[in-house]
C-alpha positions as CSV (number, residue, x, y, z in Angstrom):
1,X,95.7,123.9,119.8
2,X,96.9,121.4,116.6
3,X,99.2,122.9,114.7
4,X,100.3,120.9,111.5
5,X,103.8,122.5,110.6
6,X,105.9,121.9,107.3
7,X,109.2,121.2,108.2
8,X,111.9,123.0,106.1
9,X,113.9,120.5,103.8
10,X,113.6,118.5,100.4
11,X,111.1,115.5,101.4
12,X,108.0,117.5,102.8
13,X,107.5,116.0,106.1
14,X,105.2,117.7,108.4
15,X,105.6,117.9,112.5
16,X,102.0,118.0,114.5
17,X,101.9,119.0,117.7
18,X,99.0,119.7,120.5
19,X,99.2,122.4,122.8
20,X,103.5,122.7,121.5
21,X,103.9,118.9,122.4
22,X,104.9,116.9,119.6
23,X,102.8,114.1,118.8
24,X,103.5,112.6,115.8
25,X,106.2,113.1,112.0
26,X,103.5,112.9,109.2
27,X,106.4,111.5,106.1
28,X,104.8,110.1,103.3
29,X,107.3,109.4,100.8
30,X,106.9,108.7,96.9
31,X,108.9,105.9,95.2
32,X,109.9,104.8,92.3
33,X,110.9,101.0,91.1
34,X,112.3,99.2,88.0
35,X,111.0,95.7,87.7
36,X,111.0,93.6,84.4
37,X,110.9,96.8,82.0
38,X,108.4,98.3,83.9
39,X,108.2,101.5,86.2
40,X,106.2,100.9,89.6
41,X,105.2,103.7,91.7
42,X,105.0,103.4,95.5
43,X,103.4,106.0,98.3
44,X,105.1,104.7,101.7
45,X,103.1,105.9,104.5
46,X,104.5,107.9,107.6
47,X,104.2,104.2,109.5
48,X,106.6,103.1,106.8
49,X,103.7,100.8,105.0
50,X,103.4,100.6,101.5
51,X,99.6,102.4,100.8
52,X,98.0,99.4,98.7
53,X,94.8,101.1,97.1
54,X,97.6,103.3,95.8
55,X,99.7,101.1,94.6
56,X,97.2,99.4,92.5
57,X,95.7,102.5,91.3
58,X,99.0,103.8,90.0
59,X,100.4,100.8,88.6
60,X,97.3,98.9,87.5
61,X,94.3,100.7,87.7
62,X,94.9,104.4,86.4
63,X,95.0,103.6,82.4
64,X,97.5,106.2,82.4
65,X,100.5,105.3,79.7
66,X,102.9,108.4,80.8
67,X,105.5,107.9,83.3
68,X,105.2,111.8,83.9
69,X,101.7,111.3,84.1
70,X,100.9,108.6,86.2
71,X,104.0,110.6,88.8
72,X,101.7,113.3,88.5
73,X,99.1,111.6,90.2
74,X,101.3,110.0,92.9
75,X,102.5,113.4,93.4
76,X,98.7,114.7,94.3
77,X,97.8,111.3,96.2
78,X,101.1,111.8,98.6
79,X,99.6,115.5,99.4
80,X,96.1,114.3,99.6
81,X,97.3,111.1,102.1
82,X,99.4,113.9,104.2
83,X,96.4,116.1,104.5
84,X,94.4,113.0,105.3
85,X,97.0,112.5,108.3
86,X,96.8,116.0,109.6
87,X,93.2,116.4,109.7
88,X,92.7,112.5,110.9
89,X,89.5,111.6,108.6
90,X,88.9,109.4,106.2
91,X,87.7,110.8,102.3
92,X,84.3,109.7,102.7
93,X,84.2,111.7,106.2
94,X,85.3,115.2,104.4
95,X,83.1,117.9,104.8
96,X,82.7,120.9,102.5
97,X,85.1,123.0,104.3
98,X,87.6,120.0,104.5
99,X,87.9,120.3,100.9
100,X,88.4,124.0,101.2
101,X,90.7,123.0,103.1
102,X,92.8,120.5,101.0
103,X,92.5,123.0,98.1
104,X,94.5,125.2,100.2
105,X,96.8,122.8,101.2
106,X,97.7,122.1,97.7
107,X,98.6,125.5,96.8
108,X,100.3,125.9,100.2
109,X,98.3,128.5,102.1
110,X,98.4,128.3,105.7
111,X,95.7,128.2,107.3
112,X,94.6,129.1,111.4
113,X,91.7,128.3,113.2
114,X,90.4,128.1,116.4
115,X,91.6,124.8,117.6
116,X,93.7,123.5,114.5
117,X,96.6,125.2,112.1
118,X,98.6,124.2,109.2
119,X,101.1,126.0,108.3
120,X,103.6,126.1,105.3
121,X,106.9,126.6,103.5
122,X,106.6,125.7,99.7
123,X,103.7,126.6,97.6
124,X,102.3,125.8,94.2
125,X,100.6,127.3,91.6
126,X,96.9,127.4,90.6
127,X,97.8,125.5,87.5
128,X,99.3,122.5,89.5
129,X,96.7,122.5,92.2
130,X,94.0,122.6,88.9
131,X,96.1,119.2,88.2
132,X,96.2,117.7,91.3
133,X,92.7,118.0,92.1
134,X,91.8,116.8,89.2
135,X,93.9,113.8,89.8
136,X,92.4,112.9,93.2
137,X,89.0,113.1,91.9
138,X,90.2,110.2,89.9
139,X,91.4,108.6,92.6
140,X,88.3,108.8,94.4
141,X,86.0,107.8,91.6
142,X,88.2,104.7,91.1
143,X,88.2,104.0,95.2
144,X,84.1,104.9,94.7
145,X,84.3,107.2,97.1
146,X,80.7,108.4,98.1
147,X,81.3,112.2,98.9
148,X,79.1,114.6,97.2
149,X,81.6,117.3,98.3
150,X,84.4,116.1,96.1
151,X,83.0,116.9,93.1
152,X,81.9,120.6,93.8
153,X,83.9,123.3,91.7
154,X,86.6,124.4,93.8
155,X,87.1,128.5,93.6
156,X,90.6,129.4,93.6
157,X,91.1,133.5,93.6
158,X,94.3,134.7,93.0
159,X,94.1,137.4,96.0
160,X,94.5,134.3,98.1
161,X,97.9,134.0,96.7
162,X,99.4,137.3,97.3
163,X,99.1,136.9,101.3
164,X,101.4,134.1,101.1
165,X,105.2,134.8,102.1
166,X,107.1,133.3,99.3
167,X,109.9,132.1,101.2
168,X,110.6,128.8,98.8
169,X,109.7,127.9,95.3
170,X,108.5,124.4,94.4
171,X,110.6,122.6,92.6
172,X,108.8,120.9,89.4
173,X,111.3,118.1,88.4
174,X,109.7,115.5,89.6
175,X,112.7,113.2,90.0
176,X,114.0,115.6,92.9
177,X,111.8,114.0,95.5
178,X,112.0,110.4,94.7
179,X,114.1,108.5,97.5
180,X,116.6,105.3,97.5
181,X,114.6,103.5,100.2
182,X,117.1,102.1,102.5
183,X,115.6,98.9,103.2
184,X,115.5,97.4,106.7
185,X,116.8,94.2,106.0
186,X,119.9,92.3,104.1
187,X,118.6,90.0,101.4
188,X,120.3,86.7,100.6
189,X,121.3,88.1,97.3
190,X,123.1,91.0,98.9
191,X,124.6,88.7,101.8
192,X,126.2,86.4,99.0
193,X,127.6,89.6,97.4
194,X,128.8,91.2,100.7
195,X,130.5,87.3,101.7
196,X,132.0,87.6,97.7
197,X,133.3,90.8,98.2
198,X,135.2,90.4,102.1
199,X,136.5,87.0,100.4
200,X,138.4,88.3,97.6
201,X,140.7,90.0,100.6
202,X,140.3,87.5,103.4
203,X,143.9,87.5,104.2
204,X,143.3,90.5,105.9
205,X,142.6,89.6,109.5
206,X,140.2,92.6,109.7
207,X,138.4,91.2,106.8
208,X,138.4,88.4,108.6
209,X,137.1,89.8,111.7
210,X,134.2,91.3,109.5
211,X,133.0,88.3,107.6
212,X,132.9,86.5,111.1
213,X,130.5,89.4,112.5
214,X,128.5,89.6,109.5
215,X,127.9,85.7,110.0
216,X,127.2,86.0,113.2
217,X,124.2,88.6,112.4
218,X,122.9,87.4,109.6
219,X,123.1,83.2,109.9
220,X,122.4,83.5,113.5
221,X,120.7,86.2,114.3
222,X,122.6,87.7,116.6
223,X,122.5,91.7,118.1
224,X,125.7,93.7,117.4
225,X,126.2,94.3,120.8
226,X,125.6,90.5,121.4
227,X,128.2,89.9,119.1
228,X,130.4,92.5,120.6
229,X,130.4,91.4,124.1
230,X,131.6,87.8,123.1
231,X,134.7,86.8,124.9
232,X,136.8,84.2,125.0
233,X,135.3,81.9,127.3
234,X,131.9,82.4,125.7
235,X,133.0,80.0,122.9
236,X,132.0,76.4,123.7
237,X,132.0,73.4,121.5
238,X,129.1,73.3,119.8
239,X,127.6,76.4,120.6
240,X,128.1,80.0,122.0
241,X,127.1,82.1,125.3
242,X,125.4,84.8,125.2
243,X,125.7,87.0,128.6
244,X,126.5,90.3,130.2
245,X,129.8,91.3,132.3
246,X,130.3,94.3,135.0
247,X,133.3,94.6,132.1
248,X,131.3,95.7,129.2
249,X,130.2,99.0,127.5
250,X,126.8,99.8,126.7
251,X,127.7,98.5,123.3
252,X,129.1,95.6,124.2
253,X,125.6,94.3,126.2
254,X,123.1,91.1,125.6
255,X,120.0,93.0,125.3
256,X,117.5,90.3,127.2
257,X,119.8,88.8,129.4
258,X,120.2,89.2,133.1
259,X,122.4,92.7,134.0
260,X,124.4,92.3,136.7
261,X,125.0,95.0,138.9
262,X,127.9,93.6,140.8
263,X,130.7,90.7,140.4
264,X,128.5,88.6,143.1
265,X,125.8,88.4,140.5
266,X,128.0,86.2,138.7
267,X,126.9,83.6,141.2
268,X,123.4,84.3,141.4
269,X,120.5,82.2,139.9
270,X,119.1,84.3,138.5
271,X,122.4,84.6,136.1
272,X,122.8,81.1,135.6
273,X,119.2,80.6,134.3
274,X,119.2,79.4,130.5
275,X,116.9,82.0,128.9
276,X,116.8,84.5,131.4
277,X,120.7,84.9,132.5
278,X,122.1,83.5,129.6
279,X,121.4,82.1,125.9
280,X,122.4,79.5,124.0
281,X,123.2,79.6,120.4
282,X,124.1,76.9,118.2
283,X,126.9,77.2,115.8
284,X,128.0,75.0,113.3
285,X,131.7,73.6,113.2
286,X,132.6,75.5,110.6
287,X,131.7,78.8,112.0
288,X,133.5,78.1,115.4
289,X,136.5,76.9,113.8
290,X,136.4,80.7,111.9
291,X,136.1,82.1,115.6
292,X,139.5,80.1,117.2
293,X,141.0,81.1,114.5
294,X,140.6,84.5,114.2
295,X,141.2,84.2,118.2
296,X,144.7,82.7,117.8
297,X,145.6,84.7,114.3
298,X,144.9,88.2,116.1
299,X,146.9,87.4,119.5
300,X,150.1,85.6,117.6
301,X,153.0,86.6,119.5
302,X,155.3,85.9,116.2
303,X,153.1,88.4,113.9
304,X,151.8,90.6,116.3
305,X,153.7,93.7,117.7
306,X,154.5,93.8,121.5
307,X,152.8,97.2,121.6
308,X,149.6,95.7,120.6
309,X,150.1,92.9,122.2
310,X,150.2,94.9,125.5
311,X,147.2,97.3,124.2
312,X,145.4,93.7,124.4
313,X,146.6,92.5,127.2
314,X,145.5,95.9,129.0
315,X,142.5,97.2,126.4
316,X,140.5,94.2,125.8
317,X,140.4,92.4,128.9
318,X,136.6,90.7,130.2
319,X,135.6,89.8,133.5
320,X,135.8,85.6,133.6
321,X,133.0,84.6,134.8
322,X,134.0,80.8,134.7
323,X,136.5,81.3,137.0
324,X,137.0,84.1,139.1
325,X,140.7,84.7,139.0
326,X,141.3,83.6,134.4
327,X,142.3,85.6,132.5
328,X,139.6,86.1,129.4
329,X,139.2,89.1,126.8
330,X,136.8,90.1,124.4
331,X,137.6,88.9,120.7
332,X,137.0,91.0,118.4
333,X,139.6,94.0,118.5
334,X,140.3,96.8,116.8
335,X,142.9,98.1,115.0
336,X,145.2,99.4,118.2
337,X,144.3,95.8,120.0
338,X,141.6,97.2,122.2
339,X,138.1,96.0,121.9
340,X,136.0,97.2,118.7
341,X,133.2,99.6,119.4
342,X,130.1,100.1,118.3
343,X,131.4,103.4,116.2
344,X,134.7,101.3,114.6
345,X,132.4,98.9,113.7
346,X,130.3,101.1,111.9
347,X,132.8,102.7,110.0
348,X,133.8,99.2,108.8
349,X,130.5,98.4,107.8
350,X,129.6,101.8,106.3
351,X,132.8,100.6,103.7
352,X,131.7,97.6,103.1
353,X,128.0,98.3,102.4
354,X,129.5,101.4,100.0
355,X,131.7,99.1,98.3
356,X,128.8,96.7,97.7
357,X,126.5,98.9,96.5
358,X,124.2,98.4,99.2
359,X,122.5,101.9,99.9
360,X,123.3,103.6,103.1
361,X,120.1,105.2,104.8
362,X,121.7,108.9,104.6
363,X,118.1,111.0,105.3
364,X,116.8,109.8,108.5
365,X,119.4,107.3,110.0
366,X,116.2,105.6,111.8
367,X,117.5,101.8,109.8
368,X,120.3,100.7,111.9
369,X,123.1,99.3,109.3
370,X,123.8,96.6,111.5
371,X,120.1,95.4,112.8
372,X,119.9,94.8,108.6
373,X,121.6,91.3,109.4
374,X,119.2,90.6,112.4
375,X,116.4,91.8,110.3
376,X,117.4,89.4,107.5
377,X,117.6,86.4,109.8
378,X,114.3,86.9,111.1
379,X,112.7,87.6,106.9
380,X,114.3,84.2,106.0
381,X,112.7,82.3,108.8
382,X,109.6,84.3,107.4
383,X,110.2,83.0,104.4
384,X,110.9,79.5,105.4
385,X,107.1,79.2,106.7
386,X,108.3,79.1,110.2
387,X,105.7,80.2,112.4
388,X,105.6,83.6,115.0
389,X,106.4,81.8,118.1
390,X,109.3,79.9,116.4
391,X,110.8,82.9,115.1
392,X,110.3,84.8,118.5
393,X,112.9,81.7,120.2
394,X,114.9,82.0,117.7
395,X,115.2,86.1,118.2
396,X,115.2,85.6,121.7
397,X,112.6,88.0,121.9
398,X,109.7,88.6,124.9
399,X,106.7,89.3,123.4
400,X,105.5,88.5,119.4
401,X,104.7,91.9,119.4
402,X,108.5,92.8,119.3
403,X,109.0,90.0,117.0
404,X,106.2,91.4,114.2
405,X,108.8,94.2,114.1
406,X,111.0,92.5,112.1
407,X,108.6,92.0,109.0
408,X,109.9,94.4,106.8
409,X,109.4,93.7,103.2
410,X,110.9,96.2,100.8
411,X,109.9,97.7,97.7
412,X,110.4,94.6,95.3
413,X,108.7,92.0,98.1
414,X,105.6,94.4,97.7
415,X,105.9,94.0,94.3
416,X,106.2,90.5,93.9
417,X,103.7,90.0,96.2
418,X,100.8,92.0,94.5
419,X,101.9,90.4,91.0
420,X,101.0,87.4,92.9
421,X,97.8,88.3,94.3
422,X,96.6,90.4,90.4
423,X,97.9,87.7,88.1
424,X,95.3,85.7,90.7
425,X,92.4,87.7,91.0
426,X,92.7,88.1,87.0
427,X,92.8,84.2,86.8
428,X,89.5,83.4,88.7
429,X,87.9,86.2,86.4
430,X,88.4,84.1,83.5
């Protein structure tokens, strides 16, 4: 049995499951952008893709002047493209009875079966769902949808509504729903301003310690827990080490290197492979000079206390892998002088991106704050023209498929994109 079931809460999500297995979050989420005096609206599909045909309809295609209006009809596309998701066809495969179907859908009725049922909290009235079929009709004729279903009258009777349990009224302001996207990756423009902002108190050593991180993830790419799990010894001239300890938390590991499972394994080959044991990553002189540093500045026996000076000595300490019996310690610390975690670090960062501006992905936490900086890395080398296999190396990833990931362009890089490809299609039409 498929059940389809709304899931209580402001967005509208729905939860599918076969035979009470979850299979699959169906989250199409409506959006709304300011770009150069205009309003564009977005339907971002439960894959996190921006829907395209939609996109143009609404913002191009639709001759409809009103704001209100044209969110009208992304509000109708976003139920028709959920309804599309549960029932897993395409318009142009809709039977009679899958229109039924959506009808009721829009007006919120559940609805059982023998082998599928939807089931839901809000509902709407037959003066909306009048609307919003109307509105996907459009839709359909612009698409040229060949159905000869859709364009049947669609009987609504009232008596339908009075077996539904009126649990939650719809809410009609239409600005309830609309969401501040997180996006997945840092742009340039918002590095500069986070660099900008840690600068004006750089005196601080754990603004110090910050801006060094945030380097670290964004100009190079690195993991957090790559950059957490750097010790002493790790810094070399030119470059830095990448590589896992028996010492380290689960934050504190190098995702694709080798995990040794005892002290012996320091010795192995398999842990001295470049690549595979360890990785190499280039820094600039400027950048390691930041690092020694911070290194010497947070360990000075004239500024620093002897309690924390003993909380290092005792809290931060790394297994040396160089040599067995030197002393070595993880460099980045926390306030107390033990190592930073994962959660310390985020609290950090939470401040900073708040104090920035930069929005904080408060619905789903799926858009790890940190992974941003990776993310950003890997868009610029997009950017750059560089091609898969380049930026795979430089992400020290193991398949391309891991490293497609990391293309995530936001709202505006849609937009700018299609303005692109329009102002060219209108061009050659000339």
């Amino acid at each position: 049995m498929k059940i389809a079931e709304e899931i209580k809460g402001k967005w509208n999500r729905y939860v599918v499951r076969v035979n009470n297995i979850e299979i699959k979050i169906i989250d199409i989420k409506r959006v709304k952008r300011r770009r150069r005096d205009k309003e564009y609206l977005f339907l971002i599909d439960s894959k996190g893709k921006v829907i395209e045909e939609v996109f143009i309809y609404l913002n191009y295609k639709c001759n409809i002047k009103s704001i209100n209006a044209r969110e009208q009809a992304q509000s109708a596309l976003k139920i028709l493209y959920e309804f599309k998701e549960v029932v897993g066809k395409e318009l142009e495969e809709f039977t009679q009875n899958d229109l039924r179907n959506l009808s009721n859908f829009i007006l919120g009725i559940s609805m059982t079966g023998n082998s599928k049922s939807i089931k839901h909290i809000k509902t709407r009235s037959i003066a909306t769902h009048n609307l919003y079929f109307s509105a996907i009709r459009r839709f359909c004729t612009y698409m040229e949808i060949k159905n000869k279903y859709l364009y049947d009258a669609i009987n609504v009777f009232t008596e339908n509504r009075k077996q539904i349990e009126l649990k939650y009224k719809t809410n009609l302001n239409r600005n309830s729903s609309f969401i501040d996207t997180a996006p997945k990756y840092i742009s340039v423009e918002e590095y500069k301003k986070i660099i900008r902002h840690l600068d004006e108190k750089i005196d601080n050593l754990y603004v110090r310690r910050d801006m060094i991180m945030v380097k670290l993830m964004f100009l190079y790419g690195l993991r957090l827990g790559e950059v957490l799990g750097l010790t002493i010894e790790d810094i070399e001239e030119k470059k830095i080490i990448l590589r896992n300890r028996i010492s380290d938390k689960e934050y504190q590991k190098a995702k694709t290197c080798f995990m040794p499972e005892d002290k012996e394994d320091y010795k192995s080959k398999m842990y001295k492979l470049k690549d595979r044991g360890f990785h190499e990553i280039y820094i600039s002189e400027e950048m390691r000079e930041e690092i020694l540093e911070y290194i010497d500045d947070s360990r000075d026996i004239f500024t620093v206390s002897e309690i924390k000076l003993k909380n290092i000595m005792e809290n931060s300490i790394a297994d040396s892998v160089l040599k067995e019996k030197q002393a070595n310690y993880y460099i980045f610390l926390n306030k107390n002088g033990g190592a930073l975690s994962s959660s310390g670090w985020n609290k950090s960062l939470k401040k900073i991106y708040s104090e920035c501006g930069i929005i904080l992905d408060r619905g789903s936490k799926r858009i790890n704050l940190s992974h941003r900086f990776r993310h950003g890395y890997a868009m610029n080398l997009r950017r750059m023209g560089k091609d898969p296999l380049f930026i795979k190396r430089k992400l020290r990833q193991r398949s391309l498929s891991s490293t497609e990931k990391y293309f995530n362009p936001t709202e505006d890089d849609v937009l700018h994109e299609n303005e692109i490809i329009i102002r060219s299609i209108e061009k050659s039409m000339e």
